[in-house]
C-alpha positions in Angstrom: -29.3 -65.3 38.4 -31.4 -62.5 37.9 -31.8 -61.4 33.9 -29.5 -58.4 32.8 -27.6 -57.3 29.7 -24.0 -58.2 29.4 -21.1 -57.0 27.6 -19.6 -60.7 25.9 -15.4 -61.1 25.2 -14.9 -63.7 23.1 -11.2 -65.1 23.0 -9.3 -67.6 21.4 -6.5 -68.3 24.3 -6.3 -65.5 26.1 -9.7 -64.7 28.3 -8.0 -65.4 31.9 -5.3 -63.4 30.8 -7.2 -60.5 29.6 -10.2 -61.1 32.3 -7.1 -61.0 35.1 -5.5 -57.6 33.5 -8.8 -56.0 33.6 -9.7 -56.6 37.1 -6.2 -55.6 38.8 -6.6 -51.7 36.6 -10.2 -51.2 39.0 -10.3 -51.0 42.5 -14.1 -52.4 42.8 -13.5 -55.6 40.6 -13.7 -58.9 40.8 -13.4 -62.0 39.0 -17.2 -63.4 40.2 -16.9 -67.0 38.4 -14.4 -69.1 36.1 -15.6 -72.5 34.5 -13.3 -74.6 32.7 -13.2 -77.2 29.9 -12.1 -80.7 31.4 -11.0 -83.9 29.3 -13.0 -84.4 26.1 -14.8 -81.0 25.8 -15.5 -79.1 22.9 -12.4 -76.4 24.2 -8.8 -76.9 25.2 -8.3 -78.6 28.4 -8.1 -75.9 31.7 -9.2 -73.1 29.2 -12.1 -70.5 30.2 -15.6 -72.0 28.7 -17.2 -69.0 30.6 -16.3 -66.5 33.6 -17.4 -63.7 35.1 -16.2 -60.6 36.4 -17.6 -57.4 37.6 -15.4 -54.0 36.9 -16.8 -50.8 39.2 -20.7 -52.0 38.6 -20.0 -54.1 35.5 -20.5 -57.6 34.9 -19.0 -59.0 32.0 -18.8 -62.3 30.3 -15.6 -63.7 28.6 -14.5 -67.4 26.8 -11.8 -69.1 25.1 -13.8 -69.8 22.1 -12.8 -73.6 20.7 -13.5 -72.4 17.2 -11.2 -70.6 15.2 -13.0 -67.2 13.8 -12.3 -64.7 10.5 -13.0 -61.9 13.4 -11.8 -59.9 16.3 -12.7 -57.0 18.2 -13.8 -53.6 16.3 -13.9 -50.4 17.6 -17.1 -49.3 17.0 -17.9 -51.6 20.3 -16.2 -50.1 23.2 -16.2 -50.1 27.0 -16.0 -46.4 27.9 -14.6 -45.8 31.3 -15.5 -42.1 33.4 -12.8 -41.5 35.1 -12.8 -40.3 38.8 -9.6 -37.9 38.3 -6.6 -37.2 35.9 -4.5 -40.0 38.2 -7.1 -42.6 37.2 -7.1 -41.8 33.7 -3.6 -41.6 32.8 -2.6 -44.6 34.9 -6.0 -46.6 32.8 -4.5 -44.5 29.6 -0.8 -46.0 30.1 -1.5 -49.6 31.0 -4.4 -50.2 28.6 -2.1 -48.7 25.8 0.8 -50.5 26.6 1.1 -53.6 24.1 -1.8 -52.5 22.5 -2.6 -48.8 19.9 -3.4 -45.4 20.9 -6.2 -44.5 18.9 -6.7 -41.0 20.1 -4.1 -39.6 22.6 -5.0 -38.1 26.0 -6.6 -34.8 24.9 -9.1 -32.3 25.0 -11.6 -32.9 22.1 -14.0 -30.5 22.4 -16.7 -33.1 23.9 -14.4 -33.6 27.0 -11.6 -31.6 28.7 -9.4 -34.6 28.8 -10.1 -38.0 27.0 -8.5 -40.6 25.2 -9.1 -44.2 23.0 -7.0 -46.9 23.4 -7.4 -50.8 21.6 -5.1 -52.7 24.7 -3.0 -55.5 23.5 -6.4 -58.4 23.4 -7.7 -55.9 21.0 -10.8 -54.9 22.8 -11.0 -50.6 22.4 -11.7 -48.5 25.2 -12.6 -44.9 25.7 -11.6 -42.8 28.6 -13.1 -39.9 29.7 -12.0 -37.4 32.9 -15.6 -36.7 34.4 
């Protein structure tokens, strides 16, 4: 595998879940690899020890981290998403929100004509923008 630089989820419980969510909101994803703890490993049994999947011309990493942590996702880290068209964003807008907080409502900022900062219900924050 070629060296690159790759945005890291870290879950406790849900990262096939979340990992599954993401890829069915993009048309060019793609869950690229799932490997699983088996009997006696450090994490549950069946859960994700590491995948990967690719949204548009990302790769990302996600786990079901075995240890318990103090910490979640922030928003000061983000994925921010350019969207193709007002469809695309307010269909990313509405299912990203659902479950999860609006942070900023679908709006125009100044900075964008039409953009809008969600935290979907795994707690990871994303920013969409209209291109």
């Amino acid at each position: 595998m070629a060296r690159q630089i790759l945005t890291h989820l870290m879950f406790e419980g849900a990262a096939e879940e979340a990992m599954n969510f993401y890829v069915s909101l993009f048309e060019d994803a793609a869950v690229t690899e799932v490997r699983r703890y088996g009997p006696g490993e450090a994490g549950q049994e069946g859960s994700v020890m590491m995948a990967y999947f690719r949204l548009r011309d990302r790769d990302f990493i996600c786990i079901d981290s075995p240890i318990e942590h103090g910490f979640t996702f922030t928003p000061a880290m983000s994925v921010f998403v350019e969207c193709e068209d007002e469809a695309e964003l307010e269909r990313l807008f509405a299912e990203l929100s659902s479950g999860g907080q609006v942070m900023m409502p679908l709006d125009d900022y100044g900075f964008s004509r039409r953009y809008g900062w969600v935290c979907d219900r795994f707690k990871v924050s994303w920013q969409l923008n209209l291109q």
